[in-house]
C-alpha positions as CSV (number, residue, x, y, z in Angstrom):
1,X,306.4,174.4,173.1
2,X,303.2,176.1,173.5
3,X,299.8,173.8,173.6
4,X,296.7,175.2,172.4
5,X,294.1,176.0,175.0
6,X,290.7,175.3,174.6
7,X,289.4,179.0,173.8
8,X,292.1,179.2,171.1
9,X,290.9,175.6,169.4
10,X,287.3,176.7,170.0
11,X,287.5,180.2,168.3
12,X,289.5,178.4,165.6
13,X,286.2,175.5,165.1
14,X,284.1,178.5,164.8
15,X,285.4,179.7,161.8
16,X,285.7,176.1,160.3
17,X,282.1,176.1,161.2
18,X,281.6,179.7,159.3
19,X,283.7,178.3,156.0
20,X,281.7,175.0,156.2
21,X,278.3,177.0,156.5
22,X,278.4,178.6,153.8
23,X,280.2,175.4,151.6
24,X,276.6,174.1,153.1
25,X,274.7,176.7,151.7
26,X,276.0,176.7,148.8
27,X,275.6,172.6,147.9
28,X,271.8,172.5,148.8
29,X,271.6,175.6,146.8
30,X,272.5,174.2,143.3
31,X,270.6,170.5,144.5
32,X,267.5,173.2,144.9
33,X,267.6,172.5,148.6
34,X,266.7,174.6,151.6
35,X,268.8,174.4,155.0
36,X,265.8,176.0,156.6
37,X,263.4,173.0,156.8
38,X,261.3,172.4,159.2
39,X,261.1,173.7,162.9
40,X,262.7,170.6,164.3
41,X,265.5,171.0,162.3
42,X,267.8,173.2,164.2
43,X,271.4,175.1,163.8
44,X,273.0,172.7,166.5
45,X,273.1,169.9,163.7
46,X,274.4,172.3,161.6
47,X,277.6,170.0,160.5
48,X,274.7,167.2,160.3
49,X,273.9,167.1,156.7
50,X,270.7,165.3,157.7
51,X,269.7,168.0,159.2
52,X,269.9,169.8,156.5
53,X,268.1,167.8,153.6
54,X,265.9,164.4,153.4
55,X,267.9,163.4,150.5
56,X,270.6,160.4,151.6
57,X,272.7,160.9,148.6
58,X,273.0,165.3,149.3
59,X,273.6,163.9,153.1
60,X,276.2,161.7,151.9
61,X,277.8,164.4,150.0
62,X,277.9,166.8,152.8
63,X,279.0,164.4,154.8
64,X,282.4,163.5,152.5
65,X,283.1,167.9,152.5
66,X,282.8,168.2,156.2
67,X,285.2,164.8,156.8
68,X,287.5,166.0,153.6
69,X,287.6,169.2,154.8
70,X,289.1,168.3,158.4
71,X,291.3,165.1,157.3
72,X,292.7,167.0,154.2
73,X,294.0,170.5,155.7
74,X,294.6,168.5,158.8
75,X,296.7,166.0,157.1
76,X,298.3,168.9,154.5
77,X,301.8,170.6,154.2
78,X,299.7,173.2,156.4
79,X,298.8,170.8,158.9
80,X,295.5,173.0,160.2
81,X,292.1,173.8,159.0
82,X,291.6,177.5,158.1
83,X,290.6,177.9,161.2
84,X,293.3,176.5,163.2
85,X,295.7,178.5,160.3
86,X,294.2,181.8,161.5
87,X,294.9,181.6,164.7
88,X,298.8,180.1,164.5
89,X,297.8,176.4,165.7
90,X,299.2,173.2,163.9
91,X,298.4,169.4,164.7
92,X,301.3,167.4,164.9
93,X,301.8,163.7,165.4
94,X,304.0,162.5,168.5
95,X,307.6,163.8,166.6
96,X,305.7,167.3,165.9
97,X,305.9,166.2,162.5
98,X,302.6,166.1,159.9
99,X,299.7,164.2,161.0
100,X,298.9,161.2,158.2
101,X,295.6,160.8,156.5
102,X,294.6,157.8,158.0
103,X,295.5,159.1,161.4
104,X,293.7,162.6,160.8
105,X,290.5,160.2,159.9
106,X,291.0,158.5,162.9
107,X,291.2,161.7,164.8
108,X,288.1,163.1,163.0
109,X,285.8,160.3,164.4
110,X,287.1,160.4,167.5
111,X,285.8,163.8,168.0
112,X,282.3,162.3,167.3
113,X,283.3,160.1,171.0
114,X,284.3,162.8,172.2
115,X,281.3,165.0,171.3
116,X,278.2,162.1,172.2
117,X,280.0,161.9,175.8
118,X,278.5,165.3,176.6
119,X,281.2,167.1,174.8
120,X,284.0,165.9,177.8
121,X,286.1,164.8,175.3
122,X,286.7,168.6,174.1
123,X,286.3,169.8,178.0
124,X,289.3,167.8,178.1
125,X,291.2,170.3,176.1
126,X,291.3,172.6,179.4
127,X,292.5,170.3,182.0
128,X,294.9,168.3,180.9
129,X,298.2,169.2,180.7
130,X,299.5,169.0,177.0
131,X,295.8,170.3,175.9
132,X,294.8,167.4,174.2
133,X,290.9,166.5,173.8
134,X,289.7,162.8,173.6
135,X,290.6,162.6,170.0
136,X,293.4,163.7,170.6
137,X,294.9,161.3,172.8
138,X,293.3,158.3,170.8
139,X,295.1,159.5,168.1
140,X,298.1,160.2,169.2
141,X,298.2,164.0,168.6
142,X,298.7,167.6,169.7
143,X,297.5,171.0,168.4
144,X,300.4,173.7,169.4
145,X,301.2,177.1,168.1
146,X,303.7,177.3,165.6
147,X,304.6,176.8,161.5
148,X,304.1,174.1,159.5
149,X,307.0,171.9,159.5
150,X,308.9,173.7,162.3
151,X,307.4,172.2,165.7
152,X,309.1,169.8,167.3
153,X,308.1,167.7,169.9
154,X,309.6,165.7,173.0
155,X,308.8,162.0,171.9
156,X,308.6,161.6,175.8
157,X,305.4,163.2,175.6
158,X,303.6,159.9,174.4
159,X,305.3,157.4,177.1
């Protein structure tokens, strides 16, 4: 089995980031919004909808796309973002088998730990030896190469 490395998965977040972008462009658009406020709001929130608009319900509604968007391809018969398709990676549970949605929403705030601890918990990704970030390992999860349905996994891997 072949684990992703931490290049791969980040090359594969920036395209999520491009797709989400312009999904983000596109909503404040028809609410008549502008994602280039003010000088303090900057493109490192960009995945921040408040960042992005003072109104709570458009940054409520970004919010639900960027957390659909990860927990539903994630948790899908594809089992990876667009991103992660493009580039051959899958997230599997323990058995290499499709991640749930409750378990993929788990895994989705866990990156938020594993970004506000100075972004270690992605760091993590390159040192460890199955390649699994923070959220990952709460989780319970690995991102590998391979097809939908096809990876397995040594259940060993967990213990």
């Amino acid at each position: 089995m072949q684990y992703a490395g931490f290049w791969a998965r980040v090359l594969a977040y920036l395209i999520d980031f491009v797709i989400l972008l312009g999904v983000q462009f596109m909503i404040l658009a028809i609410f008549g919004e502008s994602n280039f406020g003010s000088a303090s709001q900057t493109a490192t929130s960009s995945f921040s909808a408040e960042a992005s608009t003072s109104s709570p319900f458009l940054s409520l509604v970004l919010f639900v796309i960027f957390v659909s968007y990860f927990v539903g391809f994630e948790s899908s018969d594809k089992q990876a973002t667009p991103g992660k398709m493009a580039l051959g990676l899958v997230v599997t549970d323990a058995q290499g088998q499709r991640i749930s949605v409750p378990r993929a929403l788990g895994r989705y705030f866990a990156k938020i730990l594993s970004g506000m601890i100075l972004l270690i918990g992605y760091i993590m990704v390159a040192f460890t030896q199955r390649k699994q970030g923070l959220h990952d390992l709460l989780a319970s999860t690995l991102v590998v190469k391979g097809t939908p349905g096809e990876v397995s996994v040594d259940p060993s891997t967990f213990e």
